[in-house]
C-alpha positions in Angstrom: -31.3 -16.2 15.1 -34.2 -14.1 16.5 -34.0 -10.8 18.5 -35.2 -13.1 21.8 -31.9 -14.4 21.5 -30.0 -11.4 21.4 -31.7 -10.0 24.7 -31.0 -13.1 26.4 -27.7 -11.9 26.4 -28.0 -9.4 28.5 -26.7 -8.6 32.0 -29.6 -9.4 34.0 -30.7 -6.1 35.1 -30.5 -4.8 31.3 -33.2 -7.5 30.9 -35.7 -6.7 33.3 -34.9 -3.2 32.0 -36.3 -4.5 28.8 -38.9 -6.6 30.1 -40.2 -3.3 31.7 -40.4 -1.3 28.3 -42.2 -4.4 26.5 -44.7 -4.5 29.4 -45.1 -0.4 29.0 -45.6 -1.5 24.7 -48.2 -4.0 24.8 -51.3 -2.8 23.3 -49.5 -0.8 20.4 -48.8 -2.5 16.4 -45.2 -2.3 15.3 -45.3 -3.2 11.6 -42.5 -5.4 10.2 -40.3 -3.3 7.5 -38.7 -4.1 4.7 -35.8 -4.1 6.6 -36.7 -5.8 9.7 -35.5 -9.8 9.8 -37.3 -12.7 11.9 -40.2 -10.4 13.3 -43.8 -11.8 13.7 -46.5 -9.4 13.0 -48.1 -10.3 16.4 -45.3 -10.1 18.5 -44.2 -6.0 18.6 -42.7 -6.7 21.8 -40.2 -8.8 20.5 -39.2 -5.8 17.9 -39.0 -3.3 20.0 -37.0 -4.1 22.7 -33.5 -4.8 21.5 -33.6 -2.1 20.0 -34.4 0.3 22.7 -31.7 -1.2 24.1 -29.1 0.1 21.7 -26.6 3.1 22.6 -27.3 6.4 21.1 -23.5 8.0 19.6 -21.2 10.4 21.5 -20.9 14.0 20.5 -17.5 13.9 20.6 -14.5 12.6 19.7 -11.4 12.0 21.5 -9.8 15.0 21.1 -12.8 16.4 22.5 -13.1 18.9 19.1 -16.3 18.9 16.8 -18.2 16.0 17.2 -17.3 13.3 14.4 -20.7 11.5 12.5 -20.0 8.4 11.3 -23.7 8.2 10.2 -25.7 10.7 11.8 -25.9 13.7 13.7 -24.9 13.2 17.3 -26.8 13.0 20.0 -26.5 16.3 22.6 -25.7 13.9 25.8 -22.7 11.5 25.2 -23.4 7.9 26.1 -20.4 5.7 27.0 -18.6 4.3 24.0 -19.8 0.8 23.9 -22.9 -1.5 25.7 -23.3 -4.5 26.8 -26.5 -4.3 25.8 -25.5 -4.5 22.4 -26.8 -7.1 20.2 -23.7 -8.8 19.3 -23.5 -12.4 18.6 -26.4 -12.4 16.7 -25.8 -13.4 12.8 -27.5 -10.0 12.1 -24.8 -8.0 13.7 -21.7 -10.0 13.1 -22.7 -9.7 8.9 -22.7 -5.8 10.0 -19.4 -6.2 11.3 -17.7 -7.3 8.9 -18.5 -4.0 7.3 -16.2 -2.0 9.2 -13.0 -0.6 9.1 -11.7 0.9 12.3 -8.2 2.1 13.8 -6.7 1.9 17.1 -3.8 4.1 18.5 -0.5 2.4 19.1 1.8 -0.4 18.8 -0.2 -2.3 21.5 -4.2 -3.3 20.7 -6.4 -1.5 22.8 -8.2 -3.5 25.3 -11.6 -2.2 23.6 -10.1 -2.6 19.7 -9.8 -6.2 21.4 -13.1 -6.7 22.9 -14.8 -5.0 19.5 -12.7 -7.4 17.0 -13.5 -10.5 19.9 -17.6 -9.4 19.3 -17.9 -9.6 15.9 -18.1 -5.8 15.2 -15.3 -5.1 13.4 -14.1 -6.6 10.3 -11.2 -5.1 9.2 -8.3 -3.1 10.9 -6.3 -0.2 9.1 -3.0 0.4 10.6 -0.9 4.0 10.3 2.6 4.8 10.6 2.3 4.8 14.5 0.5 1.5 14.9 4.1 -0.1 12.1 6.6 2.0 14.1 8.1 -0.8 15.7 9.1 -2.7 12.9 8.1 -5.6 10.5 8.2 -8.0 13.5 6.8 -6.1 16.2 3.9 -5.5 13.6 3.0 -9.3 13.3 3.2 -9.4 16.5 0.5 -7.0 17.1 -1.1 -8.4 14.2 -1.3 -11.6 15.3 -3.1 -10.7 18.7 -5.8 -9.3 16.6 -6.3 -12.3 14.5 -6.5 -14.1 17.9 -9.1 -12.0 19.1 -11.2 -12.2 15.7 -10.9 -16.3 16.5 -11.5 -16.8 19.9 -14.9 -14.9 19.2 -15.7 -17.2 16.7 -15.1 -15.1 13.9 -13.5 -15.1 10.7 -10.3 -13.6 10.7 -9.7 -9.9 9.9 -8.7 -7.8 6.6 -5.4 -6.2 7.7 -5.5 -3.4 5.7 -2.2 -0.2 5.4 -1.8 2.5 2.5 2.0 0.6 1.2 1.6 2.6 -2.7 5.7 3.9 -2.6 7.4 7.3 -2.5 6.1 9.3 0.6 2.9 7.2 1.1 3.6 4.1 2.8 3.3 3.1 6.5 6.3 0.9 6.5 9.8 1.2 6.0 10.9 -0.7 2.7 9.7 -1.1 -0.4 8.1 0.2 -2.9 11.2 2.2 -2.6 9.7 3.8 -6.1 6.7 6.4 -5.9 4.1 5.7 -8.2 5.1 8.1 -11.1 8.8 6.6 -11.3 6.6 2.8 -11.7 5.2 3.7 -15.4 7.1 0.9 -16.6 5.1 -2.2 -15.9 8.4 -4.3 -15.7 9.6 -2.0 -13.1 5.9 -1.7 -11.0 6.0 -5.6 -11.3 8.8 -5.6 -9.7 8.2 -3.4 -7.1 5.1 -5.1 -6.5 6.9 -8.6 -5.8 8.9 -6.7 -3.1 6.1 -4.9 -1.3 4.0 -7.9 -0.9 7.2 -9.8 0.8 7.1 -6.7 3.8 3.2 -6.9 3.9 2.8 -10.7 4.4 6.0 -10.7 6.5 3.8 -8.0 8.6 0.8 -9.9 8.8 -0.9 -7.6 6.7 -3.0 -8.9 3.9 -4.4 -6.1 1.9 -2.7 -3.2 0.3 -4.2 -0.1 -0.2 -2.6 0.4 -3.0 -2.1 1.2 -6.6 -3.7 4.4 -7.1 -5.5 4.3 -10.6 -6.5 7.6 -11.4 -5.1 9.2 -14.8 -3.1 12.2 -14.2 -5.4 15.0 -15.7 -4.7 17.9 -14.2 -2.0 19.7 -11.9 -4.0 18.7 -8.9 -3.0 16.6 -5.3 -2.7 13.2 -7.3 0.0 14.3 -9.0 1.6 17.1 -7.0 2.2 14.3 -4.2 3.4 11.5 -7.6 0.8 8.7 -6.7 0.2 8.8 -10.5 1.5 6.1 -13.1 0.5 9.2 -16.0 -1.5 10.8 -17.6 -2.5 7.7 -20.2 -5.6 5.7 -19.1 -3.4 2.6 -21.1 -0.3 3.5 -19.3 -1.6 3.6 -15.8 -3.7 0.6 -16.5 -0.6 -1.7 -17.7 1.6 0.0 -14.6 -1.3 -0.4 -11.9 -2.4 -3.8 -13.0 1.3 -5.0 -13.1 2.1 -3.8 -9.7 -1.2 -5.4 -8.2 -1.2 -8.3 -10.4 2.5 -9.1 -8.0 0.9 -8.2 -4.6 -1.7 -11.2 -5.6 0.8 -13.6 -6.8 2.0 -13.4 -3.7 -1.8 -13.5 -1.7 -2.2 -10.4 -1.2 -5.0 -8.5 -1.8 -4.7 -5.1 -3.6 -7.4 -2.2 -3.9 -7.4 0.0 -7.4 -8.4 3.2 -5.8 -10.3 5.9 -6.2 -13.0 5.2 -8.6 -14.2 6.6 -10.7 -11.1 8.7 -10.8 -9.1 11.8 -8.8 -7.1 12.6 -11.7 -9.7 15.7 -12.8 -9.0 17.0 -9.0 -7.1 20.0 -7.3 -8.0 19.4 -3.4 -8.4 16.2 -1.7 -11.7 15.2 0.0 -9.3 14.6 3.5 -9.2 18.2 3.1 -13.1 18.8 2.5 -16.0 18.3 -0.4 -14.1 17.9 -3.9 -16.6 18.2 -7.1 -15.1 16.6 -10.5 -16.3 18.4 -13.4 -15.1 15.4 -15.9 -18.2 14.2 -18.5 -19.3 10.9 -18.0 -17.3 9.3 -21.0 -14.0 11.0 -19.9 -14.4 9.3 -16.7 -15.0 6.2 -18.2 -12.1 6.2 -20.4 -9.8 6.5 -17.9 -11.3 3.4 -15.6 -9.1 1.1 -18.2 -7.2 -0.1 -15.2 -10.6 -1.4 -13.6 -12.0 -3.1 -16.4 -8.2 -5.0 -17.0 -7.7 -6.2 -13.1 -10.9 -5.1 -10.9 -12.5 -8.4 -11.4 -9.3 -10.5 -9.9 -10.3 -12.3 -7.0 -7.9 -10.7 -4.3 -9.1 -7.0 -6.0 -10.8 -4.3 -4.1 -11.9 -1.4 -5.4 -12.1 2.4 -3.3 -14.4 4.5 -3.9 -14.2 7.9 -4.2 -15.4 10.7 -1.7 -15.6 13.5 -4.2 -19.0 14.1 -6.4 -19.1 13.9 -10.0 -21.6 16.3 -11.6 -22.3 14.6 -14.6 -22.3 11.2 -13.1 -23.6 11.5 -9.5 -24.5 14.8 -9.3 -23.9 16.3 -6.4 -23.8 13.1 -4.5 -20.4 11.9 -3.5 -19.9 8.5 -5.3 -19.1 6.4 -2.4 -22.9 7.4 -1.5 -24.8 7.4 -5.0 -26.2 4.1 -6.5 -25.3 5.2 -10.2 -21.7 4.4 -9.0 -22.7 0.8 -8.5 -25.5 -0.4 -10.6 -24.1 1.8 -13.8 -20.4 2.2 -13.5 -19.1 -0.1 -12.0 -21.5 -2.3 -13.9 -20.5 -1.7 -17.0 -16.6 -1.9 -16.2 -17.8 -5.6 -15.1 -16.2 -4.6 -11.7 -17.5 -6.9 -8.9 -14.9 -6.6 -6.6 -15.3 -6.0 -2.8 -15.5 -1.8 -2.8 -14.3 0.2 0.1 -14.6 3.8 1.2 -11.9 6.3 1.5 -12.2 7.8 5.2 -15.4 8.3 6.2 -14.4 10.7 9.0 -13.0 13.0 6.5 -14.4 16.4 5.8 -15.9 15.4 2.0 -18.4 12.8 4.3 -18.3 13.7 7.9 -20.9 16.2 7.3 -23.3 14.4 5.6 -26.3 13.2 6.7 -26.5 9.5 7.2 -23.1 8.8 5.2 -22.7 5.1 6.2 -26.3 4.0 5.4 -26.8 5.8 2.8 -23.5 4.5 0.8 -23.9 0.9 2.2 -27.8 0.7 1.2 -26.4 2.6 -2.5 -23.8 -0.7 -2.8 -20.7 -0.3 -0.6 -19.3 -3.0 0.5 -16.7 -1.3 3.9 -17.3 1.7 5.5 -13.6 2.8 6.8 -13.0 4.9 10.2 -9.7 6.1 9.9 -9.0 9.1 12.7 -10.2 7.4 15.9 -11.1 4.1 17.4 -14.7 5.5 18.6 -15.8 6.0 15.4 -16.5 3.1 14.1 -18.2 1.6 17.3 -20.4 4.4 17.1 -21.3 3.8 13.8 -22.2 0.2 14.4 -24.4 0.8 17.1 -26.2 3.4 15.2 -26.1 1.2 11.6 -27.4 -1.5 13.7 -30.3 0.9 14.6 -30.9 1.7 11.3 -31.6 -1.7 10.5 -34.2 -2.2 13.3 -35.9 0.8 12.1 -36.1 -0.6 8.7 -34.1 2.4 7.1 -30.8 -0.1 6.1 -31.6 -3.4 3.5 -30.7 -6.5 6.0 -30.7 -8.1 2.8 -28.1 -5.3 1.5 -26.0 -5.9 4.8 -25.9 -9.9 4.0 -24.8 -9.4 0.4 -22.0 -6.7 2.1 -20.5 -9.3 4.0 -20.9 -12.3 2.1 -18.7 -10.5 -0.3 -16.3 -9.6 2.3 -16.3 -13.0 3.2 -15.7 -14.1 -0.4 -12.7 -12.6 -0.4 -11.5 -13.5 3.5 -11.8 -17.2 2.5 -9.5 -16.4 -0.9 -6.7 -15.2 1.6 -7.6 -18.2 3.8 -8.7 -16.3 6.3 -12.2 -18.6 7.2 
């Protein structure tokens, strides 16, 4: 679909708004990027003006603390929080969509979580103890007016994603009733699997964010809080593999999380940057569990927010291309791979996190404190691709594979 298209769209005033920049243009050569789709050399009018048209971020977030970069430094005068003169519809930004990961607040959808999902710009919804609070049913319920709004836009259905691992980390009541480090038996983690994929799909939720398969290595957060199989790479691989090896049985996805491994750290990147001093070859002996079940069809894999000296430098993995072309390569992982919250402090501060992780191999980029978040960082990825700084080519693959997985769960 060409960029005509997408200003054709527009409210009419927007357009002759546009019209009057492309007049003011004429005269000057826009060369087509790399990343630039359906642009004739000859026709820089055509280029620039959709893109003008896009919304800069706010500087804020909701709580009206420090400003919150999805992807890159705010602008110093907040815009409103979504456009209409937004390309959506286009195939362009509804491959971008699928993407992202937002939030909403609440039992209830959000008329603008609504009107996001209904435009193609969100692909997949996380939900939180206060979005489940009213119960197994009341959650498909609210579930099921999202999928609703994903279809009546003509979109494929969402990714209902929710942290279910056992012990203190779950967002619904029931099980796993077990926390990780009581599952070491693989009968037992089976088991509990079995059960916690019952709640999920009679929730409407189709992806778990859960097992954890990092290798207890330390006396750090991983194992203080018991999300931890053990300490043995076999162990946790035949526990991990057993419990999401049930949750698939049953059709729904899991996600082996956080590669290439937390099990070397102290602090948690929700708390700020983490740096793993593990060698490369320690690392990779304790990815057993993705190399025995990242390469299942309903797998996801997380990737992790802290950096890894002697693998990614000082480059968080979820941002470095050695975590995608080498790693997870040679684990013959080609699972959909997700980010850990990209509004956390280990990635909220970088510059460019979203573009730079996506164009390196992610797959989702996951808002998880507010609903904002992750329309700002469309509009600004969206941006990035007309500027030629984000691979359309690299957003295509993204959501094909996202897709890939969406019509496993036989949600196309």
């Amino acid at each position: 679909m060409s960029w005509r298209a997408d200003v054709l769209r527009l409210p009419a005033l927007s357009r002759l708004a546009v019209l009057w920049v492309s007049v003011a243009v004429i005269g000057f050569t826009v060369s087509s990027g790399p990343g630039t789709p359906e642009v004739a050399k000859g026709a820089p009018n055509q280029l620039a003006a959709p893109f003008l048209a896009v919304v800069s971020p706010p500087s804020g977030g909701a709580s009206g603390g420090a400003p919150t970069t999805p992807s890159r430094t705010a602008p110093a005068k907040p815009p409103k929080a979504a456009s209409h003169s937004e390309p959506t519809g286009s195939r362009l930004a509804k491959d971008l969509g699928q993407l992202i990961v937002a939030r909403f607040a609440g039992t209830i959808p959000t008329a603008s979580i609504l009107s996001a999902i209904r435009a193609g710009r969100i692909g997949a919804i996380i939900l939180f103890s206060e979005n489940t609070a009213g119960g197994v049913i009341a959650t498909h319920t609210l579930v099921t007016r999202l999928q609703n709004a994903a279809v009546s836009g003509g979109n494929p259905r969402l990714l209902i994603m929710t942290d279910q691992e056992g012990g203190e980390v779950k967002r619904l009541p029931g099980p796993p009733d077990a926390a990780a480090s009581q599952m070491a038996n693989p009968v037992v983690a089976a088991t509990e699997g079995r059960e916690t994929a019952q709640l999920l799909r009679a929730a409407g939720v189709n992806v778990d964010l859960a097992p954890v398969a990092d290798v207890t290595a330390v006396d750090g957060f991983i194992t203080q809080e018991h999300r931890t199989f053990g300490n043995s790479p076999a162990v946790v691989a035949k526990a991990a593999c057993a419990f999401a090896r049930s949750l698939a049985a049953a059709g729904v996805a899991y996600t082996l999380k956080h590669f290439p491994g937390l099990g070397d750290a102290i602090d948690s990147t929700d708390n700020g940057p983490v740096s793993v001093d593990a060698s490369a070859s320690a690392l990779s002996a304790a990815e057993t569990a993705y190399r025995r079940c990242g390469a299942n069809r309903l797998a996801l894999v997380m990737i992790s927010s802290a950096s890894y000296p002697h693998l990614t430098g000082s480059t968080p993995a979820v941002m470095s291309s050695t975590t995608y072309r080498e790693a997870l390569r040679s684990d013959r992982v080609n699972a959909v791979t997700i980010s850990d919250d990209f509004q956390a402090p280990a990635i909220a501060t970088r510059t460019a996190p979203a573009r730079t992780a996506i164009d390196a191999g992610l797959d989702m980029v996951m808002y998880a404190k507010t609903e904002s978040a992750a329309e700002v960082a469309f509009q600004i990825l969206y941006d990035d691709i007309g500027h030629g700084t984000l691979s359309v080519s690299r957003v295509a693959a993204a959501a094909a594979k996202v897709r890939a997985l969406k019509q496993t769960l036989n949600l196309l």
